[in-house]
BAFI-3210 file (N, C-alpha, C; in Angstrom, 3 decimals, decimal comma, padded with zeros to 6 digits):
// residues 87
n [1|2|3|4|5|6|7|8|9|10|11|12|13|14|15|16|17|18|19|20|21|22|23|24|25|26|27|28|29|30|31|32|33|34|35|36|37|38|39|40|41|42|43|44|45|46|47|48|49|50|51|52|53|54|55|56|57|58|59|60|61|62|63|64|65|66|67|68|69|70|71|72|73|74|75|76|77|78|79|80|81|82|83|84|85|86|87]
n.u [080,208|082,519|084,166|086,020|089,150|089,749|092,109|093,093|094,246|092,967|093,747|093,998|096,307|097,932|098,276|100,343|102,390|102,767|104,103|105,178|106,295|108,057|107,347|109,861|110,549|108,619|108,195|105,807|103,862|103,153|101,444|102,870|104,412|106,129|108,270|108,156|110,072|112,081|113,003|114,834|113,195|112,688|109,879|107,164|104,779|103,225|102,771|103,999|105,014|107,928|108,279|109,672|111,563|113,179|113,918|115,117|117,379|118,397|119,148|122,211|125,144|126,874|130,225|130,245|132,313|132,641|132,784|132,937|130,708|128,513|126,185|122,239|122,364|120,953|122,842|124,132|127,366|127,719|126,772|124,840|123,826|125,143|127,332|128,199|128,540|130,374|132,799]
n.v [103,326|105,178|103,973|104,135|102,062|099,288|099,632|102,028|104,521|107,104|109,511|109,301|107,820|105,036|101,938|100,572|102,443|101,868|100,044|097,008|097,606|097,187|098,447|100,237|100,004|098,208|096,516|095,588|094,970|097,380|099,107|101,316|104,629|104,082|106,420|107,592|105,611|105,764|108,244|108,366|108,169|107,007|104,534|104,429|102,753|104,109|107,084|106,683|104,490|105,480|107,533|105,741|104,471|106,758|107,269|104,777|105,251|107,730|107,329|106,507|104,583|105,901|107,259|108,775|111,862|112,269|110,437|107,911|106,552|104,415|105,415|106,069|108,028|111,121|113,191|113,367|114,531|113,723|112,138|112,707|115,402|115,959|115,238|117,011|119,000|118,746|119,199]
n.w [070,474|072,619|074,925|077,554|077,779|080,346|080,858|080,903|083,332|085,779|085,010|082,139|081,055|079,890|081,222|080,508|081,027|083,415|085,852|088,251|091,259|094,557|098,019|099,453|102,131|103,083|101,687|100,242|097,601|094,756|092,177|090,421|088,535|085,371|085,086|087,754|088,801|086,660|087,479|089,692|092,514|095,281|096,769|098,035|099,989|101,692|103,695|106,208|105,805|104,304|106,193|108,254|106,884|106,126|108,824|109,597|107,807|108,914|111,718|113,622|115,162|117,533|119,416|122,347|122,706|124,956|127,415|126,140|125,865|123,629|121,410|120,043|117,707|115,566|114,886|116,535|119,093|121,445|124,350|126,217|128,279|130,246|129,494|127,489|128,401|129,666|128,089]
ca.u [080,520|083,719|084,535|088,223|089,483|089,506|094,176|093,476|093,482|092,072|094,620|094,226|097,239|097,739|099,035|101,617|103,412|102,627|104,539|104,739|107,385|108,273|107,747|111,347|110,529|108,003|108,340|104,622|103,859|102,000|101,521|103,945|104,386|107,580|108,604|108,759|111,130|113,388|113,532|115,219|112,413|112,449|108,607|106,675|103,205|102,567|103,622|104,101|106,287|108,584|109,234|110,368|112,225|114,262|114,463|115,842|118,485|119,336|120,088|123,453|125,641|128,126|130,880|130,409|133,402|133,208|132,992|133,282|129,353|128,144|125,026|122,295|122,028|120,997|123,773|124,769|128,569|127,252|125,342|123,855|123,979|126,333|128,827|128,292|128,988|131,753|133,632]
ca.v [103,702|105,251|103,885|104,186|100,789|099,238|099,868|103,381|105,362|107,912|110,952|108,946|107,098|103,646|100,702|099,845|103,300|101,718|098,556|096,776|097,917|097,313|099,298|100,310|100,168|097,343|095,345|095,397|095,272|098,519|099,781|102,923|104,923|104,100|107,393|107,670|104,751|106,304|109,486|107,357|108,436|106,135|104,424|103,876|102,430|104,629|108,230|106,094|103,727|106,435|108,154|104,645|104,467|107,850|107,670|104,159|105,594|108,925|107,074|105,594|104,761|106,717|107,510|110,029|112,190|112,884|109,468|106,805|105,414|104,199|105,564|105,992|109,534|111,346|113,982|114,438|113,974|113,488|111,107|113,259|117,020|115,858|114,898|118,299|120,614|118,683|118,994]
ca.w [071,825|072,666|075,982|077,761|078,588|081,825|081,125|081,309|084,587|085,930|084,079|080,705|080,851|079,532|082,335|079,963|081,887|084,673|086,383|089,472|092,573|096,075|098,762|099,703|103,407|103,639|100,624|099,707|095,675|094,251|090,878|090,491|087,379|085,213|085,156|089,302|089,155|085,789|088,056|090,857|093,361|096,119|096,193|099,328|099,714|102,467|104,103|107,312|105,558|103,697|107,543|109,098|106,097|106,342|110,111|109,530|106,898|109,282|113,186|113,796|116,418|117,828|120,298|123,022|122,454|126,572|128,053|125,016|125,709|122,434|121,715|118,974|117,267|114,125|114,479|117,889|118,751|123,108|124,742|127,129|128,555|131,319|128,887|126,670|128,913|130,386|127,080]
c.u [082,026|084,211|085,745|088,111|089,464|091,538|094,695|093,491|092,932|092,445|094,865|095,109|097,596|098,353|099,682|102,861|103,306|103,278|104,511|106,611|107,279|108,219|109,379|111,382|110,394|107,856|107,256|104,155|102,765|102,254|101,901|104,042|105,866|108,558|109,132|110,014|112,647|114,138|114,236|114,567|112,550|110,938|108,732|105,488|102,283|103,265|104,507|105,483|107,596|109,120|109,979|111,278|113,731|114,824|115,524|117,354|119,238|120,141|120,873|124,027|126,855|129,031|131,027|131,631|133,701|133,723|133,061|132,163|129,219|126,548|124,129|122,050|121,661|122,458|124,394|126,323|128,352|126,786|124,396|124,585|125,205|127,774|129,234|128,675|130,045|133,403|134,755]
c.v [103,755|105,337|103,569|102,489|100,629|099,990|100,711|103,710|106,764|109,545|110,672|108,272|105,814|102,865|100,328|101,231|102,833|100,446|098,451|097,065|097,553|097,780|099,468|099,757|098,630|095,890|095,342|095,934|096,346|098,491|101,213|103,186|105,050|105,448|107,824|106,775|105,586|107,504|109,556|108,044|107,150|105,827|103,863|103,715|103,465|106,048|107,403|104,667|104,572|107,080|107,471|104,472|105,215|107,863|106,511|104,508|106,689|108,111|106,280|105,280|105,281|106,799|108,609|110,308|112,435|111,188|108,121|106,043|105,690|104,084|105,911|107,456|110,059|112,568|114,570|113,760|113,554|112,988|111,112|115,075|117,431|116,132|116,263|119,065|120,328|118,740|119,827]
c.w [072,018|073,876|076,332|077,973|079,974|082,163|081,420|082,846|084,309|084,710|082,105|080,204|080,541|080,463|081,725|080,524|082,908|085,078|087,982|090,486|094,036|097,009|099,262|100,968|103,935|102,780|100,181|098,166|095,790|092,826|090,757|088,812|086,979|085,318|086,768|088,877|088,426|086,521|089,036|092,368|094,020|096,224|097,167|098,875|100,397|102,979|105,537|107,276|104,846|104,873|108,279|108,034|106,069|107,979|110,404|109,248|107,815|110,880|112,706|114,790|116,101|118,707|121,111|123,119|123,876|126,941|127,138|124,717|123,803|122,575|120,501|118,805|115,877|113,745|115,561|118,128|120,894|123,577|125,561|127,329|129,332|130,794|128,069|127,361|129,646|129,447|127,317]
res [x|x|x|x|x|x|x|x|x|x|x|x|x|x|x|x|x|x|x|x|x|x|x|x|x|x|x|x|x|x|x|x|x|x|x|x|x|x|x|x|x|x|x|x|x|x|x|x|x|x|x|x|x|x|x|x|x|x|x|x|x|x|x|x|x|x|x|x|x|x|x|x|x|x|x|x|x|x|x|x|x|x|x|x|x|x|x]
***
């Protein structure tokens, strides 16, 4: 009987390509394939953790260039409409 191991998965691959990672986001251990990691793919557990992730990484704070409020944005230089069109 020429049965796979339990080490294989599903694509035939042996769990010795396989190790254990972090979610980036949430911290929660998975089994990721070494190859994601060598490729410096960032590794989420979830799609849901991967968007809090990036939305984390894109807002910042900023300085409305009209009135000086400090405010948070992904790319705006205004902190409202008032202030934009009073430029």
């Amino acid at each position: 009987m020429n049965e796979k191991s339990n080490d294989e998965n599903l694509e035939g691959k042996k769990s010795s390509s396989l190790c254990n990672k972090q979610c980036e986001h949430c911290g929660k251990l998975m089994r990721v394939y070494k190859s994601e990691i060598n490729r410096g793919k960032f590794v989420f557990c979830s799609v849901d953790c991967a968007k809090l992730y990036r939305r984390s990484k894109l807002v910042k704070w900023e300085i409305c260039k009209n009135c000086g409020m400090k405010f948070k944005t992904i790319n705006k230089e205004f902190c409202c409409i008032e202030c934009l069109s009073a430029k």
